[in-house]
C-alpha positions in Angstrom: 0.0 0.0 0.0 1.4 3.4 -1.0 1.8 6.0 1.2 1.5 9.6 0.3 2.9 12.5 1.9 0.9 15.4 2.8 1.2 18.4 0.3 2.5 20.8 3.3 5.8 18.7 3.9 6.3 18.3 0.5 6.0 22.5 0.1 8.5 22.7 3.2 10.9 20.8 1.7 11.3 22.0 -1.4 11.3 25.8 -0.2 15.0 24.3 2.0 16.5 22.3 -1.0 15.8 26.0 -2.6 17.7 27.7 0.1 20.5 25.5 0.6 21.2 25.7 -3.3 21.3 29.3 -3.2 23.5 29.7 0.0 26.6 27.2 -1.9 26.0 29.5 -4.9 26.2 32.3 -2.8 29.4 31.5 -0.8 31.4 29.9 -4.1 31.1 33.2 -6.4 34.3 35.0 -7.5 34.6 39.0 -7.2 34.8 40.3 -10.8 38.1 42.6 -11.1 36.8 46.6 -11.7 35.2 47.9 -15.0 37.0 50.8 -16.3 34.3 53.8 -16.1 35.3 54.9 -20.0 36.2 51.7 -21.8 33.8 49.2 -20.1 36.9 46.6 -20.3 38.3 45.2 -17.2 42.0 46.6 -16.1 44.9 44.8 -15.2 46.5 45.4 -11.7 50.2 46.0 -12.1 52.6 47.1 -10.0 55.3 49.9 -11.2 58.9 50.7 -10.3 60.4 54.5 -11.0 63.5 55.6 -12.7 65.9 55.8 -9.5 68.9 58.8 -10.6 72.1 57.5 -8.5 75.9 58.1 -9.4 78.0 54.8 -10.2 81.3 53.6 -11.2 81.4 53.9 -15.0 82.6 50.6 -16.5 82.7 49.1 -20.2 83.2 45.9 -21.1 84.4 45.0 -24.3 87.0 42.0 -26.3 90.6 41.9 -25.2 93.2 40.2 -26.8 96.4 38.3 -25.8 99.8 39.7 -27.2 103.1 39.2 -26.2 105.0 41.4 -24.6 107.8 41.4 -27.3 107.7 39.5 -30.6 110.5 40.1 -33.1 110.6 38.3 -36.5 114.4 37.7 -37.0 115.9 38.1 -40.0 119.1 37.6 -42.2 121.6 40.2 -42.4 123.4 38.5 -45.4 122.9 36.4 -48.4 124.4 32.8 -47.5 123.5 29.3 -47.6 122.4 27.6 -44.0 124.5 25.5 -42.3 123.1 24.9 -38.8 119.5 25.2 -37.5 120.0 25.1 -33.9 116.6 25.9 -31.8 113.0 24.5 -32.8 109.1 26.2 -32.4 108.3 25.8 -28.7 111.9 26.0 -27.7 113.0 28.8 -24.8 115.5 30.8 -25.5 117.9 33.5 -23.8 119.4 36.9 -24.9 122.2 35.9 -27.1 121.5 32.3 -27.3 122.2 30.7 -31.4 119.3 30.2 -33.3 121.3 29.0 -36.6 124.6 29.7 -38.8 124.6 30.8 -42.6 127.6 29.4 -44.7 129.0 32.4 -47.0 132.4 30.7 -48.5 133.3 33.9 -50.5 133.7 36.0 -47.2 136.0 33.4 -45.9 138.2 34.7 -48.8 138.3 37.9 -48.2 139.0 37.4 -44.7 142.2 35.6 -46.0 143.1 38.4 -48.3 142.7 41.5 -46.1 145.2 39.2 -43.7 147.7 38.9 -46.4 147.2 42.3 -46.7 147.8 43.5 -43.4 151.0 41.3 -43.2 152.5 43.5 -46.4 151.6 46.8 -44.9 153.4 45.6 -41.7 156.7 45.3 -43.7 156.1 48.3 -45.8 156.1 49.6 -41.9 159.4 47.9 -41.0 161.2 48.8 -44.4 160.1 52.8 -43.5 161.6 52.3 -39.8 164.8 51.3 -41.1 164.7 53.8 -44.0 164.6 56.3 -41.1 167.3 54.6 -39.2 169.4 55.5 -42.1 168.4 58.5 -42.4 168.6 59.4 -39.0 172.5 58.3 -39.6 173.0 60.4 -42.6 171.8 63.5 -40.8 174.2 62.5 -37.9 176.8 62.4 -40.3 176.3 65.2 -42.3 176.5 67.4 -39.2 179.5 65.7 -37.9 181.1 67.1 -41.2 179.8 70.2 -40.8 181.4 70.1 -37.4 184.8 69.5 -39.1 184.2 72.0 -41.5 183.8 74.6 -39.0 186.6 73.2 -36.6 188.9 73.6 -40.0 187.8 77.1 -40.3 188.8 77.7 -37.1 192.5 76.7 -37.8 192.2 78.8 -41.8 191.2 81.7 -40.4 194.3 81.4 -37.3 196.6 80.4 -40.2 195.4 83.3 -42.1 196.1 86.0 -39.2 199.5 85.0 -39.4 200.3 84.9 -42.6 198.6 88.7 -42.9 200.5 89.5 -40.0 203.8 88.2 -41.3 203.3 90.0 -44.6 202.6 93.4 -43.0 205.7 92.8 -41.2 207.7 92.1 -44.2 206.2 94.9 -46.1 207.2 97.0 -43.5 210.7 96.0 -43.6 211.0 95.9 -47.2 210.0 99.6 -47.2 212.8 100.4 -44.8 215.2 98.4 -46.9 216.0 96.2 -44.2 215.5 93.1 -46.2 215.4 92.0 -49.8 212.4 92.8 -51.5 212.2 89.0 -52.7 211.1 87.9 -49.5 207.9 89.9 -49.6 207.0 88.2 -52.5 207.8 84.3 -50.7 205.5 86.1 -47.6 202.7 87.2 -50.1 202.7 83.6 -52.3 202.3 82.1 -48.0 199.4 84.5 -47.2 197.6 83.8 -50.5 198.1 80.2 -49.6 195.9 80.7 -46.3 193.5 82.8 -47.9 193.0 79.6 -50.9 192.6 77.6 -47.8 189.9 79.7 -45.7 187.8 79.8 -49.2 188.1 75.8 -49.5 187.0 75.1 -46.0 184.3 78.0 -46.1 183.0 75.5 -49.2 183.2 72.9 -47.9 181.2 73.9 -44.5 178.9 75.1 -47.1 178.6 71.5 -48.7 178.1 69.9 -44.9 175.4 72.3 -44.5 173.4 70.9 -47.6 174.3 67.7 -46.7 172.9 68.2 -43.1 169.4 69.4 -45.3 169.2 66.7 -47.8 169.7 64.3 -44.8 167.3 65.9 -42.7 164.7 65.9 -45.5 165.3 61.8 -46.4 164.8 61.7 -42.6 161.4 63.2 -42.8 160.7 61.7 -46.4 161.0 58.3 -44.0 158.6 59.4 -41.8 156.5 60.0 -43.8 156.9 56.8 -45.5 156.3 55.0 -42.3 153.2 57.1 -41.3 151.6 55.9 -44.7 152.4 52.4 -44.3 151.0 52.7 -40.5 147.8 54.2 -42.2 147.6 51.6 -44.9 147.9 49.2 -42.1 145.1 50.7 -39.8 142.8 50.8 -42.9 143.4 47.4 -43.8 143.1 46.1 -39.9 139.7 48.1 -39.9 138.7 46.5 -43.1 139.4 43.4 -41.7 137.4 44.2 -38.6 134.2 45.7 -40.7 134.4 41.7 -42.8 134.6 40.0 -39.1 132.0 42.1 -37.8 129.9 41.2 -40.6 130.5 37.7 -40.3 129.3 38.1 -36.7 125.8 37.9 -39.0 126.5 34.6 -39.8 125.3 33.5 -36.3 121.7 34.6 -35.9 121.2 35.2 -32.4 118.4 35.4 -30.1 117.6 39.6 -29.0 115.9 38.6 -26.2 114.9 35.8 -23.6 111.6 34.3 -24.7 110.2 31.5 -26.8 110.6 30.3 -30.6 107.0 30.7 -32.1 107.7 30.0 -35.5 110.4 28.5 -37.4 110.6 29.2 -41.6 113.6 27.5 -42.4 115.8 24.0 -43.0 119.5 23.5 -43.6 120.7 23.9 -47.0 118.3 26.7 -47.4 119.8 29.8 -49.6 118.3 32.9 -47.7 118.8 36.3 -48.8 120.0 39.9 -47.7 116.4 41.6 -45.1 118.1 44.9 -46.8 116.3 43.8 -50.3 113.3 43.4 -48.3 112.1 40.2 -49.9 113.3 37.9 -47.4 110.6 36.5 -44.8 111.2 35.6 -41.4 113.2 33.1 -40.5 112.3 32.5 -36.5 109.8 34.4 -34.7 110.3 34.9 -31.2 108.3 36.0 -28.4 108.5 37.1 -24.7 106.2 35.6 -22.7 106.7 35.9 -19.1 105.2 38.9 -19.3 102.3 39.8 -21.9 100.0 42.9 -23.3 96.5 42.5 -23.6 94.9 44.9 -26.1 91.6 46.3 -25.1 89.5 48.4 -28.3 87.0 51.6 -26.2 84.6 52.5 -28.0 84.4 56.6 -28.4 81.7 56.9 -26.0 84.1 55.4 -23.1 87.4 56.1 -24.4 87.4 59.4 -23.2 86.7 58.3 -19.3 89.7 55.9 -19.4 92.9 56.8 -17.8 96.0 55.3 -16.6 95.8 53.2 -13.1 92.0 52.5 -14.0 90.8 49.1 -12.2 90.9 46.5 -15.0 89.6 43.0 -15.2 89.6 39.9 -17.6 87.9 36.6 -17.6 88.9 33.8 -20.1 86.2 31.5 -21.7 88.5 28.5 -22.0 89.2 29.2 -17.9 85.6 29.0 -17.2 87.2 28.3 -13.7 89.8 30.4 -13.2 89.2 33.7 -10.8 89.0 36.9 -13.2 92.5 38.4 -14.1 93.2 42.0 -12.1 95.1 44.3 -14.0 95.2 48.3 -14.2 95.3 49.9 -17.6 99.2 50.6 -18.0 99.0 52.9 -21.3 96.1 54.1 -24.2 97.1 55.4 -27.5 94.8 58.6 -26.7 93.1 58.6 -30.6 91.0 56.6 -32.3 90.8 54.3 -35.2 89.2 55.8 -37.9 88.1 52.6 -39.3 86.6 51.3 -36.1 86.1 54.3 -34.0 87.8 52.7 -30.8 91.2 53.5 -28.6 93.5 51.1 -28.0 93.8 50.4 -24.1 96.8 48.0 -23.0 97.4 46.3 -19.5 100.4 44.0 -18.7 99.4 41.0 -16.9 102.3 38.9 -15.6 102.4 35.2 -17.5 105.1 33.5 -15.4 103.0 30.3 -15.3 102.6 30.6 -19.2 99.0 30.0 -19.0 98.1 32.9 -21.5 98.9 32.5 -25.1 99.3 35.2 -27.6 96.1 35.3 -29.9 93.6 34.0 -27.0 90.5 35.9 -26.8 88.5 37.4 -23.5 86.2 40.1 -21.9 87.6 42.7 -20.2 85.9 45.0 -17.8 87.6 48.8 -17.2 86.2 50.4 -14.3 87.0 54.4 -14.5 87.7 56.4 -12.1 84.8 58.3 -13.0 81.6 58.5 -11.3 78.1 59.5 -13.4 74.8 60.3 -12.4 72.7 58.0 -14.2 69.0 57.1 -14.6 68.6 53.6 -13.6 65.5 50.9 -14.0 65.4 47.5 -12.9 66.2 45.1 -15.3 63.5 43.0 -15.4 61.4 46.4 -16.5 63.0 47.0 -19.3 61.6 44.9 -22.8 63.0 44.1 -25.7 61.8 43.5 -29.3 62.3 41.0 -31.8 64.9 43.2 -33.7 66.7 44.2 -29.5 65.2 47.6 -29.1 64.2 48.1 -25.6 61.2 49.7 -24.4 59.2 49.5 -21.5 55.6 50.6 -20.5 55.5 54.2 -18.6 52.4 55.8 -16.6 51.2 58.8 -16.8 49.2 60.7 -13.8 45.9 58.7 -14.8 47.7 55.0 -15.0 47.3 55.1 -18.7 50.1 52.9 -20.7 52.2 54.9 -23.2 54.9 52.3 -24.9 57.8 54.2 -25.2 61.1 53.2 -26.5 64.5 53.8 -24.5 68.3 54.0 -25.1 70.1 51.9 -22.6 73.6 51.9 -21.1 75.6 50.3 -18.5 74.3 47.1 -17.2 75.3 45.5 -14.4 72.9 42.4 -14.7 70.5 44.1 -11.9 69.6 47.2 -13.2 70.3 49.3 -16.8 70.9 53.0 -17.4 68.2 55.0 -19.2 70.3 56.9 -21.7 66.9 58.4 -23.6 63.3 58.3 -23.3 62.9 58.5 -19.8 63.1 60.9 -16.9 63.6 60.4 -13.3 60.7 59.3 -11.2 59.1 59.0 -13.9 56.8 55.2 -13.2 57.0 52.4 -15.9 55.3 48.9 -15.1 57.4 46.1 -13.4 57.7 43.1 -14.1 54.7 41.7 -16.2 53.3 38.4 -18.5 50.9 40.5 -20.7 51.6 42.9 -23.3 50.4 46.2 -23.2 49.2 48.9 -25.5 49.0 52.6 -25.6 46.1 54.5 -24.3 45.5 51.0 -22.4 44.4 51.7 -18.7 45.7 49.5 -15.5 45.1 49.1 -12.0 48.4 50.3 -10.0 48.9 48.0 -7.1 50.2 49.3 -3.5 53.9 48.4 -3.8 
């Protein structure tokens, strides 16, 4: 038998079953986000960050490259054949050390000849010595007869006196007729006798005196003979020393310590003369316990760099390895026209020979120079497809304008706002959705 319940029950219940549907409905509904007044669209909240102006360190970062500290491509001096290659690529080498000999047969010759040489100038030397050892004696002799000469002029001219005396005596008496008149004639033939004499040794002290000259004059005539011979000597000796210096070129030598880098050349190899300037290099040496690392500025830094700035360089094949810490040692202080850059050079020390020349890293030059920049978070700043940043500023009324900026240092947190922005001006934060201009938002309480 079916039982039926009464119609008020039935009306109770179904007004609860109402009520109880309306209460879950009631407490599961999700606030809708505000309508903007003008648009009727819903905004987005967002929060915003404002351009901070602070001074920091200016810093660049650019390519550096490993040099050596010296490198020197060594060349021939002379045209010869090679006899010896001494020193291989990868071997160390010191100032002066012998890197190979050249083989020139025809300058062994010469040597040979300007010897011979020297030998006949050094008795051309010893033949004018003696020539003015004997004439040295004929001037000794020719005065010694001059000497005589005079000494015998001595005696004429006493011999003389006397027999002008005796005649003037005899004269005398003849006039007084105390003798025979013949007698004054014997005394006259006696004093005409001395006065012959006097004349003879008066020519011939004239002949020692031109002896004396013509001696003295073969004496200097020797002299001079030896002081040519000594000069043909000297220039013969220096001739010889010009042929040995140049065959000091013979052994190439090392100009500095360092390392053989390249090698260009075998024995038996015929190299010629650098002086043509068609000869390549034969070794390449560089130093390499101390190396220069080349760092291009561009114009808009080159102009904050000085010496003693802070400077430091990380290797990508020492992914491990601390940074480098140098200090910019020197700068060219112009720019390549071509690239628009200044060459900046630091010395690092290589002792451990862990740099090579040619290796490529990132160097970062801190200036001395502090600028009052405009400054964003990074993560505000976008970037289009083609790397143009922008970001999303905020007017008074929270309405989007996209504007595009010009950035500058970055130190991986925040980015300098060259253009486009001013300070405290407010640009969105860190967002997923894309905004447009005109577009209104909801700012969030930061």
């Amino acid at each position: 038998m079916r039982h039926q319940l009464p119609n008020r029950f039935l009306s109770v219940s179904l007004k609860l079953f109402a009520a109880a549907i309306l209460l879950i409905a009631s407490g599961c509904q999700v606030q809708s986000p505000p309508v903007s007044a003008d648009t009727g669209k819903r905004t987005i909240p967002v929060k915003t960050v404002a351009v901070v102006e602070e001074n920091i360190d200016r810093s660049t970062t650019q390519p550096a490259t490993v040099h050596a500290y010296y490198e020197v491509d060594v060349l021939p001096k002379l045209t010869g054949y090679v006899d010896k290659v001494l020193v291989d690529i990868g071997d160390p080498v010191k100032k002066g050390d012998s890197l190979a000999t050249l083989d020139v047969p025809e300058m062994d010759k010469q040597k040979l000849i300007l010897e011979a040489r020297i030998t006949r100038h050094q008795a051309v030397e010893k033949q004018a010595e003696a020539g003015i050892d004997l004439a040295k004696a004929d001037v000794l002799s020719a005065e010694a007869q001059l000497a005589q000469a005079k000494s015998e002029m001595d005696r004429a001219d006493a011999s003389l006196a006397a027999a002008e005396a005796e005649f003037q005596r005899t004269e005398d008496l003849v006039k007084r007729q105390s003798i025979e008149p013949r007698l004054l004639d014997e005394v006259r033939k006696k004093r005409d006798s001395e006065l012959a004499a006097k004349q003879s040794v008066t020519s011939a002290i004239e002949s020692a005196n031109a002896e004396v000259t013509v001696a003295k004059a073969k004496l200097s005539s020797a002299q001079a003979d030896l002081t040519a011979a000594e000069a043909e000597t000297q220039i013969a000796e220096r001739q010889l020393d010009e042929l040995s210096t140049m065959m000091e070129y013979l052994t190439l030598k090392a100009p500095f310590d360092g390392v053989i880098t390249q090698r260009s050349v075998d024995p038996g190899d015929l190299v010629k003369s650098a002086d043509g300037g068609q000869q390549s290099s034969l070794f390449v040496i560089s130093q390499l316990s101390k190396v220069r690392v080349h760092v291009p500025v561009p114009e808009a830094d080159a102009a904050h760099i000085n010496r003693g700035d802070a400077l430091t360089i990380t290797f990508p094949f020492y992914p491990d390895e601390a940074p480098v810490e140098a200090t910019v040692t020197r700068m060219s202080n112009s720019l390549d026209p071509t690239t628009r850059t200044m060459l900046v050079e630091a010395e690092i020390d290589n002792t451990d020979g862990k740099l090579m020349p040619g290796m490529f890293g990132q160097a970062s030059i801190k200036t001395s120079t502090k600028v009052a920049a405009k400054m964003l978070p990074a993560r505000a700043i976008r970037f289009d497809e083609s790397g143009n940043a922008y970001v999303y500023a905020l007017d008074a009324s929270d309405t989007v304008s996209v504007v595009n900026i010009t950035t500058g240092l970055d130190d991986g947190h925040s980015i300098e706002v060259l253009q486009g922005l001013e300070a405290n001006q407010r640009v969105i934060d860190n967002h997923l959705k894309r905004f447009t201009d005109g577009q209104q938002v909801e700012v969030l309480a930061n």
